[in-house]
Every structure is written in C-alpha cells, then in structure tokens.
Backbone as CSV, one residue per row, in Angstrom:
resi,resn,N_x,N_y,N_z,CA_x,CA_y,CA_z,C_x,C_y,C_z
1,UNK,-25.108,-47.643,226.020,-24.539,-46.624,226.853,-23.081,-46.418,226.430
2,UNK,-22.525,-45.534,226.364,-21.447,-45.281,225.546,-20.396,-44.678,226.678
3,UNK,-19.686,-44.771,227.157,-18.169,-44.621,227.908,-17.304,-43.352,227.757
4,UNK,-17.341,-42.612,228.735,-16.930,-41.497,228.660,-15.060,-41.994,227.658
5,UNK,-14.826,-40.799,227.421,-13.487,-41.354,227.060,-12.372,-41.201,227.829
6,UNK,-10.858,-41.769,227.690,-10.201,-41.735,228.868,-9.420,-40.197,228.243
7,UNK,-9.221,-39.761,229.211,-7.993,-38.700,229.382,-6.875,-39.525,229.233
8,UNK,-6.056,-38.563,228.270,-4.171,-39.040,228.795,-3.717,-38.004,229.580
9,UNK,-3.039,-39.032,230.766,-2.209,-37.794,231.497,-1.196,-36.837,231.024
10,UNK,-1.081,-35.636,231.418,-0.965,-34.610,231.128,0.643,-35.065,231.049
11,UNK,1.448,-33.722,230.479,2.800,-33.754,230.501,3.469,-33.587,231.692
12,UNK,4.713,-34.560,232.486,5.174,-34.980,233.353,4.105,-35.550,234.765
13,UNK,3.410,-36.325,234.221,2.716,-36.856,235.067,3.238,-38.077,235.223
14,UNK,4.146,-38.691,234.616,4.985,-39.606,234.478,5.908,-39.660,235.029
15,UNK,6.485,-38.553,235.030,7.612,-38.119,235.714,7.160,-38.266,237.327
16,UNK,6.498,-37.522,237.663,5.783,-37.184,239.219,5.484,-38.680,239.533
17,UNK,5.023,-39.442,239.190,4.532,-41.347,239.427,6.228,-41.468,239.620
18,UNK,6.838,-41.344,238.683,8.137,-42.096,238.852,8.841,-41.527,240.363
19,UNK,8.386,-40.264,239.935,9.513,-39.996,241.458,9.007,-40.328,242.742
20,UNK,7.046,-40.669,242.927,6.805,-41.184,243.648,7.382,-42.231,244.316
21,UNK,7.270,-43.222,242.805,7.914,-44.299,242.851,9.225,-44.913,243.526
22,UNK,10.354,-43.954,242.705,11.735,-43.733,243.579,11.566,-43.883,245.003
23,UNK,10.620,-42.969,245.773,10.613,-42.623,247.272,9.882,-44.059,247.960
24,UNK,8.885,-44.499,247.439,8.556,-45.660,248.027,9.125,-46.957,247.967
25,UNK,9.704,-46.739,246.946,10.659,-48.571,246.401,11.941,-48.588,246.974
26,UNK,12.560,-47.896,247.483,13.894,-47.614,248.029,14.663,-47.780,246.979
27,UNK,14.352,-47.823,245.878,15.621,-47.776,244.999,16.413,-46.621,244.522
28,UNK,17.732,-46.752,244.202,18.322,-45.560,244.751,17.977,-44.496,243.237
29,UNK,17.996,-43.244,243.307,17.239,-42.371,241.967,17.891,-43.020,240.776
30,UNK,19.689,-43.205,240.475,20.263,-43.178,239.801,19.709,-44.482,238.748
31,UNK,19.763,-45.299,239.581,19.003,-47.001,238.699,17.398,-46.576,238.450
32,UNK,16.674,-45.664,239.198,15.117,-45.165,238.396,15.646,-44.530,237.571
33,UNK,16.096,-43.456,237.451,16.266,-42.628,236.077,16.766,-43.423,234.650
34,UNK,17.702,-44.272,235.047,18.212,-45.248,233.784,16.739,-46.022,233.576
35,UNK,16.018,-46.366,234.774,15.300,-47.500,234.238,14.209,-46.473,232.881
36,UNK,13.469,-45.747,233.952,12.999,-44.399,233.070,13.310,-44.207,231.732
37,UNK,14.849,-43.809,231.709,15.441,-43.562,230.181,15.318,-44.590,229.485
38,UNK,15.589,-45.939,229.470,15.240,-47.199,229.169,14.147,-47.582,228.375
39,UNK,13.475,-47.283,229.761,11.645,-47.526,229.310,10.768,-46.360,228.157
40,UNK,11.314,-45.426,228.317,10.460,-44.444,227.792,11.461,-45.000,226.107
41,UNK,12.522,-45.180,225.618,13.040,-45.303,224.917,12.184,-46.332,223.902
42,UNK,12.104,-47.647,224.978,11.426,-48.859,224.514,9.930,-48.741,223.835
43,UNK,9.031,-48.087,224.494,8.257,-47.350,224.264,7.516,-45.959,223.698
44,UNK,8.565,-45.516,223.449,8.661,-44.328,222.612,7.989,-42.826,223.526
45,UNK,9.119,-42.005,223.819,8.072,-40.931,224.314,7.308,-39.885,223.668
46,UNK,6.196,-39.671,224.583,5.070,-38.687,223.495,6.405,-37.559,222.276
47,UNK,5.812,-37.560,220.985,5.893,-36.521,220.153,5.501,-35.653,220.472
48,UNK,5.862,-33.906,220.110,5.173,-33.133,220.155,5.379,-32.264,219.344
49,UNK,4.743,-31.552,218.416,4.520,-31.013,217.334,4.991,-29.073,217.687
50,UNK,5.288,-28.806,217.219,6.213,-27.458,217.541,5.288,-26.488,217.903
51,UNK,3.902,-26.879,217.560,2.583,-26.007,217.903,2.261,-25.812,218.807
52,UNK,2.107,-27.629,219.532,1.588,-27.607,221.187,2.967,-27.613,222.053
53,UNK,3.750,-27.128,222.033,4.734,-27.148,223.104,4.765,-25.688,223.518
54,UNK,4.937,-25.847,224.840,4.491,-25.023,225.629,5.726,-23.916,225.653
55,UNK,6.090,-23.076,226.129,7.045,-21.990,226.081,7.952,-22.594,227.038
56,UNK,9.459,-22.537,227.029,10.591,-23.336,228.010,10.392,-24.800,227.800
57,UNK,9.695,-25.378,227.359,9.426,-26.931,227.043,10.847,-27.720,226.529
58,UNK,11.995,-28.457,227.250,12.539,-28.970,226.410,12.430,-29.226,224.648
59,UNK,13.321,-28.762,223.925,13.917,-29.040,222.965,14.493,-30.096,222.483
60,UNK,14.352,-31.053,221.186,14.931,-32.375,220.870,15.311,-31.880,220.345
61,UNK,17.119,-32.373,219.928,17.923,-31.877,219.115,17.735,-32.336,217.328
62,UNK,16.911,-32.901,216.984,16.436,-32.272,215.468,15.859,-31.425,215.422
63,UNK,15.164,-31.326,216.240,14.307,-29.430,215.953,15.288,-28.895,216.228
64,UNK,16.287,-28.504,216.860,17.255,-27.603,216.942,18.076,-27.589,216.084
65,UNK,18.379,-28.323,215.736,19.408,-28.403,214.036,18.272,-28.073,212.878
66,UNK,17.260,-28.638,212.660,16.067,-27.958,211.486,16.403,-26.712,210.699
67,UNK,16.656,-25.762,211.515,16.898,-24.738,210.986,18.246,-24.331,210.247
68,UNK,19.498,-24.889,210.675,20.669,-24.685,210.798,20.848,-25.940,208.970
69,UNK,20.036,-26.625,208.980,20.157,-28.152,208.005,18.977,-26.855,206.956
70,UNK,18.251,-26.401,207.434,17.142,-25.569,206.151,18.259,-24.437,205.417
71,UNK,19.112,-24.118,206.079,19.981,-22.841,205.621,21.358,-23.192,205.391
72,UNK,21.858,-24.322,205.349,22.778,-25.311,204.613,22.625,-24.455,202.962
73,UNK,21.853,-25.168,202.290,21.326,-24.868,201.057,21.358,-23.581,200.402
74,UNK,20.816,-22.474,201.219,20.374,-21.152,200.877,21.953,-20.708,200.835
75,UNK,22.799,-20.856,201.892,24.447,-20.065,202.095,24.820,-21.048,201.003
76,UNK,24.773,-22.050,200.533,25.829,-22.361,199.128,24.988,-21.970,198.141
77,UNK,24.331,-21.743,197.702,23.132,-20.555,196.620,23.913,-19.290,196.982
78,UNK,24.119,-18.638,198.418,24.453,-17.602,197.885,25.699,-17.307,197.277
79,UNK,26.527,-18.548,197.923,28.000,-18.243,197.472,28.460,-18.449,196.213
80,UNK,27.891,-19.277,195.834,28.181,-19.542,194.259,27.458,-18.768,193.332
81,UNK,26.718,-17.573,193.928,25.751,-16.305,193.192,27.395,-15.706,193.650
82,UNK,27.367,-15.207,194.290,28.740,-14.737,194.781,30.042,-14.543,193.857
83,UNK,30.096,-15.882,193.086,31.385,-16.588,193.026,31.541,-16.015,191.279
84,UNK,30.774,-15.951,190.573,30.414,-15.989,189.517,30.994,-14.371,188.963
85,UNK,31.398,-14.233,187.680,31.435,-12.610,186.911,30.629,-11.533,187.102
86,UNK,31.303,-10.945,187.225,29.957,-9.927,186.797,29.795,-9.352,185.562
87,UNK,28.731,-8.716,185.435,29.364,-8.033,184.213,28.561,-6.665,183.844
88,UNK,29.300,-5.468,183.457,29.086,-4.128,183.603,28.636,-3.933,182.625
89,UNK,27.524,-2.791,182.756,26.439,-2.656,181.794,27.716,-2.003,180.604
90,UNK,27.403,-2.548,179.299,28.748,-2.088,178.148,28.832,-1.119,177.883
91,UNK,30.131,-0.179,177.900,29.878,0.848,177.340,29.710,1.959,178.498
92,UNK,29.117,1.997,179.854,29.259,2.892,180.819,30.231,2.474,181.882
93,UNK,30.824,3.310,182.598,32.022,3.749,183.744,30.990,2.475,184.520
94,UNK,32.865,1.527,184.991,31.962,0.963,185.977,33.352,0.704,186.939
95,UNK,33.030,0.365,188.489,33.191,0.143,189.683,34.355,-0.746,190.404
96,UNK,35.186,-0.813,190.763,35.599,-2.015,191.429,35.756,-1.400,192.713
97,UNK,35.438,-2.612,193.994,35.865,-1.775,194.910,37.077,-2.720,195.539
98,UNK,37.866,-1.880,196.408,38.929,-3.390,197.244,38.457,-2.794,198.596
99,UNK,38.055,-3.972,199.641,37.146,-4.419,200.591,37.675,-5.794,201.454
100,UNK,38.039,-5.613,202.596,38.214,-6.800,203.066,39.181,-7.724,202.444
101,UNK,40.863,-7.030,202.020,41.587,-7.383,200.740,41.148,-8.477,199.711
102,UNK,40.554,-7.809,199.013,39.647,-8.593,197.496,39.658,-7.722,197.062
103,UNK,39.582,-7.436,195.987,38.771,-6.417,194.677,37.667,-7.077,194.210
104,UNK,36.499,-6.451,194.443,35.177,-6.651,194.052,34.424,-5.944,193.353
105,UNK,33.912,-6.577,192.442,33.758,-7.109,191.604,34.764,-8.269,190.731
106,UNK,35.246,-9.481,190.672,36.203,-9.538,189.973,36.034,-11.242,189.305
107,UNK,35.786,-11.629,187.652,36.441,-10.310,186.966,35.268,-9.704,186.452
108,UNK,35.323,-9.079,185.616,34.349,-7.853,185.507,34.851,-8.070,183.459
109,UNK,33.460,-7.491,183.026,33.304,-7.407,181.652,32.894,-6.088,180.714
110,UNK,33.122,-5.237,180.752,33.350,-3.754,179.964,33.406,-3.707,178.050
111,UNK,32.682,-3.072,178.137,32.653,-2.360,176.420,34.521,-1.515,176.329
112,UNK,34.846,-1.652,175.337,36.376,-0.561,175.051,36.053,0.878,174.866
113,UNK,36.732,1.326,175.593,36.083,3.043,175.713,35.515,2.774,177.127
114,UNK,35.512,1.799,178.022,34.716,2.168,179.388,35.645,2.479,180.783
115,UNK,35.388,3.541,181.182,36.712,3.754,182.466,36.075,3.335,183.792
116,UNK,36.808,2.367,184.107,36.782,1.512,185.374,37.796,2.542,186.685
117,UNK,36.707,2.367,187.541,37.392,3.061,188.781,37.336,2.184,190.060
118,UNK,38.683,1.970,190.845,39.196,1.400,191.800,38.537,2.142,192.888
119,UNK,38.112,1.668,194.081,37.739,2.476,195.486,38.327,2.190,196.513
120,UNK,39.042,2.196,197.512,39.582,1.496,198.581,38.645,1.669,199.697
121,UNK,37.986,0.732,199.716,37.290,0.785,200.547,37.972,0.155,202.145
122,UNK,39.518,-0.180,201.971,39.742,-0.602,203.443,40.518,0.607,204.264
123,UNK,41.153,0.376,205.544,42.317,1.358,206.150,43.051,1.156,205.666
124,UNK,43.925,0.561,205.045,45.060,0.475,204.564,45.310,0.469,203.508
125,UNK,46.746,1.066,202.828,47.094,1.308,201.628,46.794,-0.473,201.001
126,UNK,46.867,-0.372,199.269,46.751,-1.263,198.766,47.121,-0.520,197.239
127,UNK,47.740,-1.292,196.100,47.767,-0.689,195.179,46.962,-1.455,193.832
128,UNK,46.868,-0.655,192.613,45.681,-1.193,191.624,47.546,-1.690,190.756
129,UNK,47.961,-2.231,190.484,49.011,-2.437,189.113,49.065,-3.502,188.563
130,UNK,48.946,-2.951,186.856,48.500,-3.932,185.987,49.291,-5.140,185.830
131,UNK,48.874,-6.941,185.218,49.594,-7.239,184.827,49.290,-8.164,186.210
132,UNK,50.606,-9.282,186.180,50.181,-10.313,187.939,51.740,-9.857,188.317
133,UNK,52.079,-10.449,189.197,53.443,-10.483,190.035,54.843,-10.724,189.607
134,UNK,54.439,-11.512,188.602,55.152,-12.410,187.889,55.214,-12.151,186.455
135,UNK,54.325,-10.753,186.102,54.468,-10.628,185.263,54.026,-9.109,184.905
136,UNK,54.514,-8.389,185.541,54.121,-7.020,185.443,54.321,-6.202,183.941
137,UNK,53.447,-5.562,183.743,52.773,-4.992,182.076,53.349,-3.619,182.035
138,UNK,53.303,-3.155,183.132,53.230,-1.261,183.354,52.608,-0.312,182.943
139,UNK,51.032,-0.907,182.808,50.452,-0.030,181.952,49.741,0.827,183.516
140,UNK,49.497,0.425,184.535,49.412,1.080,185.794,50.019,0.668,187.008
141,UNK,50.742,1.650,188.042,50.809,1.259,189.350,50.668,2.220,190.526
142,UNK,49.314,2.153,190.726,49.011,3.362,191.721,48.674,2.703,192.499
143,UNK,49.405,3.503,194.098,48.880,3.204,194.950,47.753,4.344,195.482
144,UNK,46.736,3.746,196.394,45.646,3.637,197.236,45.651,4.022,198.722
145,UNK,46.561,5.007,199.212,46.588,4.883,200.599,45.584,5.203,201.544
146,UNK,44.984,3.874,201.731,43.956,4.523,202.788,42.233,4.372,202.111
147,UNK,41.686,4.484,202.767,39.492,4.657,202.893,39.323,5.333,201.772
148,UNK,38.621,5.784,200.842,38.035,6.633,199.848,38.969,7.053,199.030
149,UNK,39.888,6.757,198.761,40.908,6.854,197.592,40.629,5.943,196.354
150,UNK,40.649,6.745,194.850,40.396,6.239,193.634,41.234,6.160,192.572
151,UNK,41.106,5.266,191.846,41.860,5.828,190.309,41.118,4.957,189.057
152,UNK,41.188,5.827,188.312,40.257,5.433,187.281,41.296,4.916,186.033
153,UNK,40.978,4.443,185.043,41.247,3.753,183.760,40.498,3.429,183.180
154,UNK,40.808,4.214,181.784,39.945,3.854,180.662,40.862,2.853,179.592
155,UNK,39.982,1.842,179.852,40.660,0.762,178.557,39.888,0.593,177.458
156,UNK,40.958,1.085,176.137,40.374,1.450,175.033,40.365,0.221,174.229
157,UNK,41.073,-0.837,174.429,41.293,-1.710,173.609,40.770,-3.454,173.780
158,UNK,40.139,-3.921,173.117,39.482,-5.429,173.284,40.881,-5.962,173.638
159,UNK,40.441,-6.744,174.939,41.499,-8.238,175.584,41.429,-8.222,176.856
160,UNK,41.823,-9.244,177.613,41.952,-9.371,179.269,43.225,-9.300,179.933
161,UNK,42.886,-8.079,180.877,43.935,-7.519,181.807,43.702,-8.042,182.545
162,UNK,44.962,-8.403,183.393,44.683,-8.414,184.674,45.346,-7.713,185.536
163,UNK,44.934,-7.890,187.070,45.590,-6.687,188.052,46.009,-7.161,189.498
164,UNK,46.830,-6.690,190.358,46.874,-6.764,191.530,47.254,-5.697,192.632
165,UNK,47.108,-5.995,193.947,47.871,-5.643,195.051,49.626,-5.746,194.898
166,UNK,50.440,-4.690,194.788,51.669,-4.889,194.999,51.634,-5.224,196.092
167,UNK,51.192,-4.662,197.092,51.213,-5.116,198.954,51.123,-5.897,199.070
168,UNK,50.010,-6.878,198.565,49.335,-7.667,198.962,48.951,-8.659,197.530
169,UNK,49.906,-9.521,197.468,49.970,-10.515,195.919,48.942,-11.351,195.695
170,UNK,48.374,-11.516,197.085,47.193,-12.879,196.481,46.010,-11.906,196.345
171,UNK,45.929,-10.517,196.386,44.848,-9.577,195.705,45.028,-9.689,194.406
172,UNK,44.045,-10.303,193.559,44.179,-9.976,192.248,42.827,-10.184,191.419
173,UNK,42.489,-9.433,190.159,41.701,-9.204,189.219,41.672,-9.182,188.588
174,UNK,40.250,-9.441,187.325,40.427,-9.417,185.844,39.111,-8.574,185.395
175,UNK,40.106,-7.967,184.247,38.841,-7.063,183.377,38.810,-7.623,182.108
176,UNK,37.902,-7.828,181.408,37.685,-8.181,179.915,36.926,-7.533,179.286
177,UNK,37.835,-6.850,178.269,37.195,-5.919,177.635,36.518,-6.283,175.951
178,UNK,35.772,-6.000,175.851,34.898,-6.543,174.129,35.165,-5.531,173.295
C-alpha cells in the first residue's frame, strides 16, 4: 500500500503558525521575530526561482542587483567602442559635430583633398581654431555662434592637425590626414 504523499505548506504558512505562536506563548513579538529570523537563517529559507514567484512577492537583493551586475559589462563595451578613432571613409567630405562641449567624432582620419565640416550642435557659441592653446597655427579661427552653424575645411596636405574651442580650452581635436 503506498502513502499518499505529504504536501508542503504553502507560502507564509509559517509565518501564520508563528504569529499564532507569538499570541499564545506570551512572548513579546520583538524576541519571536528575531527568533524567526534566526531560525529560518539556520535552516535556510525556501528558494524560489523567478518563475514561481508570485506577482508583489518579496524580492532578495541578488535578484535585484542581477540585472544592474549583467549590464556592468555591456556599458564598458560600449564605452571603449566609444572611446576609440574613427575613421572617415577616404577621400569623401566628412563630419564633426560639437555636442555637449566635445567635438565628435575625435580624432578622425581623412584622405588629403577631403573637406571636413564642423556643426554646432549646442546653444552656445564655441569656436573650431587650429593648432592647441598653447600653440596656435592660424590656419583657422571661426567662431560658431549658436545651434546649426558650420564651417568647412579642406585639408590638402598629409599630417596631424589639431583643433580647439577658444571658449572653451579643454574642447579639443584631431584630424589625420594620409
């Protein structure tokens, strides 16, 4: 004859015994709940698999970090995709924009003969002039005042320029031309 099998009690049925418990033992809640936390510790409380948990079900804080620890990884992948040259197809007009004071793309790699155009993409003036701070070239210094304002340059000659923000000194960029 073979024995039905036992049921496990359901979720917080444990709980409900305990608080029974509390009310009949006179002990005061604060020393049940420690004992509770204690015990269930010692014993380990049920697992539950992200499948069977019910909707509003307490949360353990590794499942709540899981996600936040899975996308660690992916944001330094993107930034160091980010971080890296670019480089413009050779030989055709290509792009920089200034955004969030940066110039982006930067630095950037061009065929000689290719005219590179500045965009301002912020509110505020900013200027493209060649050369760093410290060492200004004069081969350009235009300013940018303002959203949708451009200026273009064609650099005819192999070597690396570089450029900045007069406004704004720690804006700066490089073009390298082949």
């Amino acid at each position: 004859m073979t024995r039905p099998m036992r049921r496990l009690p359901r979720l917080g049925t444990c709980t409900r015994r305990l608080n029974q418990k509390k009310q009949s033992s006179g002990v005061p809640p604060l020393v049940m709940t420690i004992w509770r936390d204690v015990h269930l510790s010692k014993i380990g409380s049920p697992s539950l698999t992200s499948e069977s948990k019910r909707p509003g079900a307490p949360v353990e804080a590794d499942e709540r970090r899981r996600p936040m620890i899975r996308s660690v990884p992916m944001l330094a992948a993107l930034f160091l995709a980010g971080s890296f040259s670019a480089t413009a197809a050779l030989g055709a007009d290509s792009d920089v924009a200034i955004k969030t004071f940066q110039f982006k793309p930067t630095p950037i790699e061009v065929k000689a003969g290719t005219r590179v155009t500045w965009a301002n993409a912020d509110d505020i003036t900013h200027t493209v002039t060649s050369g760093t701070p410290e060492n200004r070239d004069g081969q350009f210094n235009t300013p940018l005042p303002g959203k949708g304002t451009t200026f273009s340059f064609t650099f005819s000659r192999a070597g690396t320029y570089t450029y900045f923000c007069d406004r704004h000194q720690s804006m700066r960029g490089e073009i390298r031309v082949k």
